[in-house]
N, C-alpha and C positions, 0 to 999 in steps of 0.2 A: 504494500500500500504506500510508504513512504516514497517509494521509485517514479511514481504516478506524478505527484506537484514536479519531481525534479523534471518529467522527463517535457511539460507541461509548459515550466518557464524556459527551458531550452527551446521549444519549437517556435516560441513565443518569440522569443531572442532572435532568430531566426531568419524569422518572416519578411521583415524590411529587409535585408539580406536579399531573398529569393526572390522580391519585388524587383531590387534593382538589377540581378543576373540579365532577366528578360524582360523590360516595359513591352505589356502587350500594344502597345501602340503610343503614336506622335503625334502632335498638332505644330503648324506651322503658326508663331504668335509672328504679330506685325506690330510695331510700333508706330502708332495711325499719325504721328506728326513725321516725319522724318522718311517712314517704307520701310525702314530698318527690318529684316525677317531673321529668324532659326528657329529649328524642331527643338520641341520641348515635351521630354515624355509624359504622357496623362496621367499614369498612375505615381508618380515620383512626385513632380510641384505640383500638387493639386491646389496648396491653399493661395489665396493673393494677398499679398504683404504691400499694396499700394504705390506709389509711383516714386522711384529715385530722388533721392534730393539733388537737387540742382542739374538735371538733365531731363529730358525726355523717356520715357519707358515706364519698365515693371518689376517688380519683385515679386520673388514666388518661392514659397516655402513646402518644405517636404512636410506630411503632416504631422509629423512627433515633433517638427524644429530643428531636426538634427544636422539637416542642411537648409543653404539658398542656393535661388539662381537671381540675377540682376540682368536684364535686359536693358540699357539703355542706348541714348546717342545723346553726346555731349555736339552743340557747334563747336563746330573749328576756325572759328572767324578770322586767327590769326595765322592761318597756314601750313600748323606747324606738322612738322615730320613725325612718324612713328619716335625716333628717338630723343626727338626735344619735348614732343608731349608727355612721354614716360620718365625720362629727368626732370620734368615742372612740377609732377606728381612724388617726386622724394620715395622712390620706391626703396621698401626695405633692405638693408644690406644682406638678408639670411636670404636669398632669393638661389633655389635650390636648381630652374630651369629657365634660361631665357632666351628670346628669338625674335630677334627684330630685322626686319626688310624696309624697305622702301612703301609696303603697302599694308603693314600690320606691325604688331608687337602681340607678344605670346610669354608669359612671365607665371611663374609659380613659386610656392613655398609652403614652409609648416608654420605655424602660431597657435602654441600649446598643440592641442590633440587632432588639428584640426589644418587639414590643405586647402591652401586659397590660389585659385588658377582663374586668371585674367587676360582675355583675347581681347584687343583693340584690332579694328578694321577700320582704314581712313579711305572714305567717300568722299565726290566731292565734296559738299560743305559740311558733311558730321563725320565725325567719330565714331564708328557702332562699337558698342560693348558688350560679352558676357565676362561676370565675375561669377565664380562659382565658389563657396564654402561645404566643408564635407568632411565628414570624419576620416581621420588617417590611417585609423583599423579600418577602414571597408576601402581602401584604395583600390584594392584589384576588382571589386564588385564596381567600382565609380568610374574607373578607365574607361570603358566603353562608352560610358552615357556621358563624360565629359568632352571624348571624341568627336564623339557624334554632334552634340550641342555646338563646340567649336567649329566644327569643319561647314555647318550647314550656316551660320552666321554671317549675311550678306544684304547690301543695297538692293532695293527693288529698283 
């Protein structure tokens, strides 16, 4: 009888787990000022956390909180380059992966338990963003669906 609650709160523990292996399916969000698009799985950010401060977009949260996603587009009024934008921004020195071109920046790290991975995309007159937050025990569960998010993040 004792084996029962153990085996109970294990499955439980779990479940968010097996959620993010496979999201049965995507929606494409749109950022309705700007066109800004990327897939966002349905079962993963279900909740809405309200609009970015000081840019354009959304916030969306897994529903325990355990992660975000940030969809925004900042103007670019001043022209600036992937890597002047991301030096104006004081990015962290623990900064564990980073990747800057001519037409994005791509930047990640840890802060406490927890991996923050930031895609900039420069259109012309905005900025698009995802930032994502996410536990750093489920990284290899999160790799694909932060993949995926990033690679599909694009101007309309």
């Amino acid at each position: 009888m004792a084996i029962q609650p153990v085996l109970v709160a294990v499955a439980a523990a779990l479940t968010p787990v097996v959620a993010l292996a496979e999201p049965t399916g995507w929606h494409r969000y749109a950022v309705p000022e700007t066109g800004a698009v990327v897939d966002i799985p349905n079962a993963i950010f279900t909740e809405d956390a309200g609009k970015p401060e000081q840019a354009y977009g959304r916030r969306f949260l897994t529903p325990d909180g355990r992660a975000n996603l940030t969809v925004q587009s900042v103007p670019n009024d001043a022209g600036d380059s992937p890597a002047t934008f991301l030096a104006s921004k004081n990015p962290p020195s623990n900064i564990v992966y980073q990747k800057i071109t001519p037409r994005f920046f791509v930047v990640s790290g840890f802060r406490k338990e927890y991996i923050w991975y930031n895609r900039c995309n420069f259109a012309d007159r905005y900025i698009n963003c995802v930032l994502i937050n996410y536990p750093a025990a489920e990284k290899r569960e999160w790799d694909s669906v932060v993949t995926r998010i990033s690679n599909t993040l694009a101007a309309r």
